[in-house]
C-alpha positions as CSV (number, residue, x, y, z in Angstrom):
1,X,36.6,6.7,38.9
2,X,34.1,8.0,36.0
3,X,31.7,5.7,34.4
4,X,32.4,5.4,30.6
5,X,29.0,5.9,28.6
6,X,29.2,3.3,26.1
7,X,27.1,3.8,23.2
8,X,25.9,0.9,20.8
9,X,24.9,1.3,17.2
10,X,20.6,0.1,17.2
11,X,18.9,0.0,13.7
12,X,17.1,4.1,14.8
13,X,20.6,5.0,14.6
14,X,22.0,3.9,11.9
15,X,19.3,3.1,9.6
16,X,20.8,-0.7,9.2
17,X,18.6,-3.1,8.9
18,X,19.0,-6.8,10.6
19,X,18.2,-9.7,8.3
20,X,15.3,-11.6,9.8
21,X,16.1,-16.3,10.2
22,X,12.9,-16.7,10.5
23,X,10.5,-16.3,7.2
24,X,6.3,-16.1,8.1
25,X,4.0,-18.0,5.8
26,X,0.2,-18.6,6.7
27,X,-1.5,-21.7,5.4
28,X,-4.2,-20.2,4.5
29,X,-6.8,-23.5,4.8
30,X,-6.1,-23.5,8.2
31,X,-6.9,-20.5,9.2
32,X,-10.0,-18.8,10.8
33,X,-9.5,-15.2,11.3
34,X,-8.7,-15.1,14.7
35,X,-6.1,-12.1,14.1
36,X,-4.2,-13.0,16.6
37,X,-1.1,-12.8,14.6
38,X,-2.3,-9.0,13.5
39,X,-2.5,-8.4,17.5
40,X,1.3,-9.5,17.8
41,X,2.9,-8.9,14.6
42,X,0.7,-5.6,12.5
43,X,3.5,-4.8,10.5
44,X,4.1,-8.6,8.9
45,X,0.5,-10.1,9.4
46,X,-2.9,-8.5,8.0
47,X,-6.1,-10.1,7.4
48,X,-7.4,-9.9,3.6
49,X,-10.8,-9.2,2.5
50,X,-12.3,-13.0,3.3
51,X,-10.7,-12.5,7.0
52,X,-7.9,-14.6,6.2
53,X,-4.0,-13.6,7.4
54,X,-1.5,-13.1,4.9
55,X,1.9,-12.1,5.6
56,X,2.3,-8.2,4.2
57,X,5.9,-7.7,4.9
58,X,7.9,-11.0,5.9
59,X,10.6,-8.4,8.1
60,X,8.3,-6.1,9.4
61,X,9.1,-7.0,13.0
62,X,12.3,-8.5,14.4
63,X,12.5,-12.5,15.2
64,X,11.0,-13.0,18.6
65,X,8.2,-10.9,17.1
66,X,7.5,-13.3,14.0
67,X,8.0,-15.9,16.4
68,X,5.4,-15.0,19.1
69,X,3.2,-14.1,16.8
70,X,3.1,-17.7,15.2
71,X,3.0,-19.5,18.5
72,X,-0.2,-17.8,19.1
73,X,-1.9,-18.6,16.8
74,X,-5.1,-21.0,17.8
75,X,-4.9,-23.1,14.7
76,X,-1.2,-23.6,14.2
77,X,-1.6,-21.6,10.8
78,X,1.7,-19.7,10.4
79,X,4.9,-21.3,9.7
80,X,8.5,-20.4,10.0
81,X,10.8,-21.2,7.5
């Protein structure tokens, strides 16, 4: 017998994007600049001009991403919503 390819639709495919649970936030009085979050997550964390993160794009990586990238973080400055 043959193996069957099986072939799965991914988001480079199809150009579908997945809807994200968790929502970034940085409370910004907590943190220090470490960038850690940058490191992990460039496309939703960047640090602004007074080396502070902000979150640029709040689905620019999928949820384990956002995730990691929060529990990183040395000051406990990013929450998920």
């Amino acid at each position: 017998m043959s193996k069957k390819n099986t072939w799965t639709p991914t988001q480079e495919n199809t150009g579908e994007v997945k809807e994200n649970q968790y929502i970034p936030s940085v409370i910004a009085e907590k943190c220090i600049g470490d960038g850690s979050c940058v490191a992990f997550a460039p496309n939703v964390f960047a640090l602004n001009k007074d080396n502070i993160a902000e979150v640029i794009h709040e689905s620019g990586a999928d949820d384990e991403t956002i995730l990691l990238a929060a529990q990183v973080c040395p000051v406990k400055a990013i929450k998920i919503i």
